[in-house]
C-alpha positions, 0 to 999 in steps of 0.5 A, a space after each residue: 939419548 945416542 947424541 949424548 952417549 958419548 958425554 956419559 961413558 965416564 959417568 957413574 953407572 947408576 948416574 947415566 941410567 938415569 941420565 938415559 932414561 931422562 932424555 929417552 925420546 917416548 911420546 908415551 914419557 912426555 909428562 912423567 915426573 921427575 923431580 917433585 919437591 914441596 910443591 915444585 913439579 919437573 917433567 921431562 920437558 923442564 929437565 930438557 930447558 937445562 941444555 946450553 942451547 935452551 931457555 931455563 924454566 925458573 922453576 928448575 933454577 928453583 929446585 937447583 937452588 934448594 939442593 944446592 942448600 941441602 949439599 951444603 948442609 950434608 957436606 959442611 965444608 969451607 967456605 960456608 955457602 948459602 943460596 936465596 930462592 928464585 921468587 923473588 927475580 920476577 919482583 927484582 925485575 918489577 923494581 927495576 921498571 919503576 926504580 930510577 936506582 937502587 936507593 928508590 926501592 921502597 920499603 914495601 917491595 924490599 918487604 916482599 923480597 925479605 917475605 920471600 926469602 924467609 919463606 924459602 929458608 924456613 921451607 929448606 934445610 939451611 942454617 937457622 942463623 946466617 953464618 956463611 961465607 957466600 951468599 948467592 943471589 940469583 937474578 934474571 932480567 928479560 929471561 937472561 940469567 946471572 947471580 951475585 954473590 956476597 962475599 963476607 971473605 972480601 967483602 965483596 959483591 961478586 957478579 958471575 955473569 958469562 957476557 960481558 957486557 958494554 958500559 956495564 956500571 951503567 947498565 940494567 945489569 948492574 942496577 939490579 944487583 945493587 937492588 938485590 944487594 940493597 934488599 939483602 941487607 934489609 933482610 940481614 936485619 931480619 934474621 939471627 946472624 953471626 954477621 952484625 955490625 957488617 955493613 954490606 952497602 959498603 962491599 965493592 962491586 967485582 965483575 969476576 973475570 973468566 977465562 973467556 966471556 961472550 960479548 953477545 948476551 946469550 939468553 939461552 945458556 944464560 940458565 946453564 951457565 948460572 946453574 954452573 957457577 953456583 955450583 963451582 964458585 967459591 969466592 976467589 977472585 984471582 983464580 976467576 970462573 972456568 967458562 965452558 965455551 966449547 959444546 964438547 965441554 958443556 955437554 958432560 957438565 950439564 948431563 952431570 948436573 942432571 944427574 945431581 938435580 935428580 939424584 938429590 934426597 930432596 927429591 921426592 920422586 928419587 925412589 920412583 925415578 930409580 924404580 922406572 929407571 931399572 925398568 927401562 934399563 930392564 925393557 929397553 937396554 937388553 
């Protein structure tokens, strides 16, 4: 907790309240719960998974991607932005073992994706009819993070991804975006939306260009870094993605995306959450 004094003097103060008592260091604290929503469970070690230099839980992608969708829903501001559940990455990463390319999905692995997303939407509080701007689809492959996102503004599939990688048309990479791609627009067909006749199958593929990109695939900020860019991208290709690659500016930005993941009214144990955290301001802050 002293180690990221530093990062949270500018927060709010009811932000870094909760930021502190999310990383005091208590055996006794180990397993208490700090998110719960539907039936996703974080703990203090979960929570912990989200610093730059550790492996991401998916299920902490997970319940970032459900209130990224409520955000978006409370503060309706253009572009209109929605985000597909994780579920599906373990599937995606299953297709891409069996499939020489995209086109050799076959109809019933696009039918457990298009299953999963529905369910997920149907769960979570987003447009009955898909009438969005961006569409983001996160993805992983052997633990390394990254997302895609349909940009019904440019008609383009955009990857965000923080590395860049060698012969990436040629890479694993890049075939599991256009099966992601290819799924999306089954599921398209499946749902009421403002976007008939768009064909997506037709979208040109743009690696987005950063300010800096690591040439080694870092697994371990992978998480972090796609955390980031969904909550920041907002389809402009020209003005590219801020990539944070020093520690001194990751730091504040994870501790505030702790913060928004905690401090989100989809969460269920928000008002325990609270309710422990002025007890430990009360106990351990005198």
């Amino acid at each position: 907790m002293r180690a990221n004094s530093r990062y949270t003097r500018a927060m709010p103060s009811k932000k870094k309240q909760v930021v502190d008592y999310c990383f005091l260091d208590d055996y006794n604290l180990a397993d208490d719960e700090l998110l719960f929503m539907g039936n996703a469970i974080l703990d203090r070690s979960d929570i912990l998974s989200t610093k730059p230099e550790d492996y991401t839980e998916l299920r902490v992608i997970a319940a970032w991607l459900v209130v990224l969708n409520f955000m978006e829903v409370k503060e309706k501001e253009a572009p209109v932005m929605m985000f597909l559940g994780a579920q599906h990455m373990e599937i995606f990463e299953e297709m891409l073992e069996q499939a020489a390319d995209s086109d050799d999905v076959t109809d019933s692995q696009k039918d457990k994706v298009v299953q999963s997303w529905s369910h997920f939407l149907g769960e979570n509080v987003v447009n009955s009819e898909i009438d969005v701007d961006l569409v983001f689809i996160p993805l992983s492959l052997e633990k390394y993070y990254f997302c895609v996102c349909v940009n019904f503004m440019n008609k383009t599939v955009d990857v965000l991804d923080h590395t860049s990688h060698k012969d990436w048309e040629k890479s694993d990479f890049y075939r599991l975006a256009k099966i992601a791609v290819n799924c999306f627009s089954d599921f398209l067909e499946t749902r009421k939306t403002a976007k008939e006749g768009v064909v997506i199958n037709t979208f040109t593929f743009v690696n987005v260009d950063f300010e800096w990109k690591a040439t080694i695939k870092g697994d371990k900020e992978s998480g972090f870094y796609t955390m980031f860019h969904m909550l920041t991208y907002e389809g402009n290709h020209e003005q590219g993605l801020y990539v944070v690659n020093k520690k001194c500016e990751r730091i504040p930005i994870w501790l505030e995306m702790v913060a928004i993941l905690l401090m989100s009214d989809v969460n269920e144990s928000r008002a325990s959450l609270l309710e422990k955290v002025g007890t430990f301001k009360g106990v351990y802050r005198k």
